[in-house]
C-alpha positions as a Python dict, from the first residue, in 0.01 Angstrom:
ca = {
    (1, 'X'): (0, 0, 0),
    (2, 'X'): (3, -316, 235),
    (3, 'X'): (-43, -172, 511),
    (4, 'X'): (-401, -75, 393),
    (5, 'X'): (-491, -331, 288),
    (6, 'X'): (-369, -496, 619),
    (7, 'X'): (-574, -246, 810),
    (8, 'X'): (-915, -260, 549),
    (9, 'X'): (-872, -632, 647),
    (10, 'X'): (-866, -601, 1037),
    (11, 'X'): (-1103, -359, 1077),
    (12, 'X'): (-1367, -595, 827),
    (13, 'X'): (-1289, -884, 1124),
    (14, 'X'): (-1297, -672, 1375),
    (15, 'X'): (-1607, -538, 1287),
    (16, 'X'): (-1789, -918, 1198),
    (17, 'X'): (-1666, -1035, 1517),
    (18, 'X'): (-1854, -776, 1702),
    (19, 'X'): (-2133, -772, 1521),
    (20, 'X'): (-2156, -1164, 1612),
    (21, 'X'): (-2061, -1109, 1944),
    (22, 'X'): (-2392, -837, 1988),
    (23, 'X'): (-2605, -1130, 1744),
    (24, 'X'): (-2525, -1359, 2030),
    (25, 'X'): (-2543, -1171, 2386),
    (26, 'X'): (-2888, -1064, 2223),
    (27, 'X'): (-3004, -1441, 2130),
    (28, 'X'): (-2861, -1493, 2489),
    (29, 'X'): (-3052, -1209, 2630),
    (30, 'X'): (-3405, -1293, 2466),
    (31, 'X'): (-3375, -1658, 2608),
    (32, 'X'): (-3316, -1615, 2989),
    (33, 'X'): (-3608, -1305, 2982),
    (34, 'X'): (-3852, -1587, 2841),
    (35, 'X'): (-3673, -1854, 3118),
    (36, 'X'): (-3767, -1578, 3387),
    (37, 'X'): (-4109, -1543, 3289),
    (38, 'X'): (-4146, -1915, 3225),
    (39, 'X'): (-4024, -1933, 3633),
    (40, 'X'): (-4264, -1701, 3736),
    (41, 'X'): (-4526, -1903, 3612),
    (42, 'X'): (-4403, -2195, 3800),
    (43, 'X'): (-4353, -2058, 4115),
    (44, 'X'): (-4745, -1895, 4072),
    (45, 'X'): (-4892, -2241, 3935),
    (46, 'X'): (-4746, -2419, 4256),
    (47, 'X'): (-4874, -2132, 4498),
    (48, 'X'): (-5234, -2193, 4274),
    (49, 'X'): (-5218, -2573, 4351),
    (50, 'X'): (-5122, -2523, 4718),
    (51, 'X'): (-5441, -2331, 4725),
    (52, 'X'): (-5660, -2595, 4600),
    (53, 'X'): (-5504, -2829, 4816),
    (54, 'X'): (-5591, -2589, 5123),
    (55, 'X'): (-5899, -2530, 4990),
    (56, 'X'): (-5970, -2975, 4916),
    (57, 'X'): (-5865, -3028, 5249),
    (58, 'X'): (-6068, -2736, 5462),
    (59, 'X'): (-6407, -2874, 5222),
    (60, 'X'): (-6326, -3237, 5368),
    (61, 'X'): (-6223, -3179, 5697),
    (62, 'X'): (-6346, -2873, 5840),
    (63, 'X'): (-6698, -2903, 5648),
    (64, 'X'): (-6765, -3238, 5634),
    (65, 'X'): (-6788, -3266, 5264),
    (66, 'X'): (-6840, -3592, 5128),
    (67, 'X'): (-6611, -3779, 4864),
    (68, 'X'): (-6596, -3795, 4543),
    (69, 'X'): (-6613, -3493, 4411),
    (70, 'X'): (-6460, -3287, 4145),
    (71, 'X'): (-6457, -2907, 4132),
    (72, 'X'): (-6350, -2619, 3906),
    (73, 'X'): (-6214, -2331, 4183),
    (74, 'X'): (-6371, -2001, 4065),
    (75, 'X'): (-6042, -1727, 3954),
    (76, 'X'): (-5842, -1721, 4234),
    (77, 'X'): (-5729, -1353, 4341),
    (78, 'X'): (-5404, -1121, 4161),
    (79, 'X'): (-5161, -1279, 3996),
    (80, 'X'): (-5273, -1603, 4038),
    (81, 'X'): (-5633, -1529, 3823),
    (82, 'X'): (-5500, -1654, 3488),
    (83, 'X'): (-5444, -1988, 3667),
    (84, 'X'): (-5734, -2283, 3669),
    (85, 'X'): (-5741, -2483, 3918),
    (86, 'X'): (-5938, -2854, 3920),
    (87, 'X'): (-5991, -3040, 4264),
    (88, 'X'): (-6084, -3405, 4251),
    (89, 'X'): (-6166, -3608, 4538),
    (90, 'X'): (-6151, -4033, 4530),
    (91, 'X'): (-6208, -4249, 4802),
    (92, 'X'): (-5926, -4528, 4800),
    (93, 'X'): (-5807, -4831, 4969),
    (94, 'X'): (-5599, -4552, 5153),
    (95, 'X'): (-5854, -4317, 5237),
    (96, 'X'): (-5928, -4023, 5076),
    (97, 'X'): (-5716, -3893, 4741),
    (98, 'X'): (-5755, -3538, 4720),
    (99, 'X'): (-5578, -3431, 4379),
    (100, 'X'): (-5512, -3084, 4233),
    (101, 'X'): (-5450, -3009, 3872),
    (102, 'X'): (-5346, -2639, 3775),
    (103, 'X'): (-5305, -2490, 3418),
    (104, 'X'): (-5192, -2177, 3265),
    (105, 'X'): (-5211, -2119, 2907),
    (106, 'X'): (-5462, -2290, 2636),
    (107, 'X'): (-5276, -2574, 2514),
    (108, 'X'): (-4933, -2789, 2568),
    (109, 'X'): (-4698, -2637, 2382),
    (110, 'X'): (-4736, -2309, 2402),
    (111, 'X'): (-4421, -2139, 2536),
    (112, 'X'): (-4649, -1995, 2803),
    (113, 'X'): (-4800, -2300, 2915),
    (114, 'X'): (-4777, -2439, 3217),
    (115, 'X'): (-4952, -2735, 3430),
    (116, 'X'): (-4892, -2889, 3770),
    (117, 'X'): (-5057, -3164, 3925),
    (118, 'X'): (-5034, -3265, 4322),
    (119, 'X'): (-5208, -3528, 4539),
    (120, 'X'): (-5258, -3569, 4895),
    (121, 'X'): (-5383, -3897, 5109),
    (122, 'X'): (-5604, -3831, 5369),
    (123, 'X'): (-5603, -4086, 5640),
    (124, 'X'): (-5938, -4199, 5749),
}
């Protein structure tokens, strides 16, 4: 009769542990997929704001355009069209400030949000 009881009792462990073991690898699971997806985003928003810088500096240099200014990119193409991308222009002690701001998602906090922001001096 021990021996049952021995044996109800291992298998009920047994089969808690596992069950916590599958409870965690899928936690585990769920949490790098959404830290994948959250790096894709990144690695798209920083392609998005090298675009506007491109795009800043060909307006200044290559067409003359004059400074300040401040400009809302129409959707870029693909995968980067859910991205919004803001170029400023400021003229500063410096020279010119060209400054890129690029969003994804409606508001901070959102787990798909994500923003980037990058400046460049242009020499006079």
């Amino acid at each position: 009769m021990r021996q049952r009881g021995f044996a109800l009792l291992a298998a009920l462990f047994l089969v808690v542990g596992l069950g916590a073991l599958a409870a965690y690898t899928m936690r585990f699971t769920g949490t790098q997929a959404r830290t994948l997806a959250l790096d894709g985003l990144i690695d798209r928003a920083e392609l998005a704001a090298a675009a506007g810088v491109e795009w800043g500096a060909y307006r200044l240099l290559r067409q003359s355009a004059s400074c300040p200014f401040s400009q809302l990119l129409p959707a870029l193409p693909g995968n980067l069209a859910a991205f919004s991308v803001q170029v400023q222009c400021q003229v500063t002690a410096g020279g010119r400030l060209l400054s890129v701001v690029v969003r994804h998602g409606s508001h901070p906090g959102q787990p798909d949000y994500v923003e980037r922001a990058v400046s460049l001096t242009l020499l006079p």
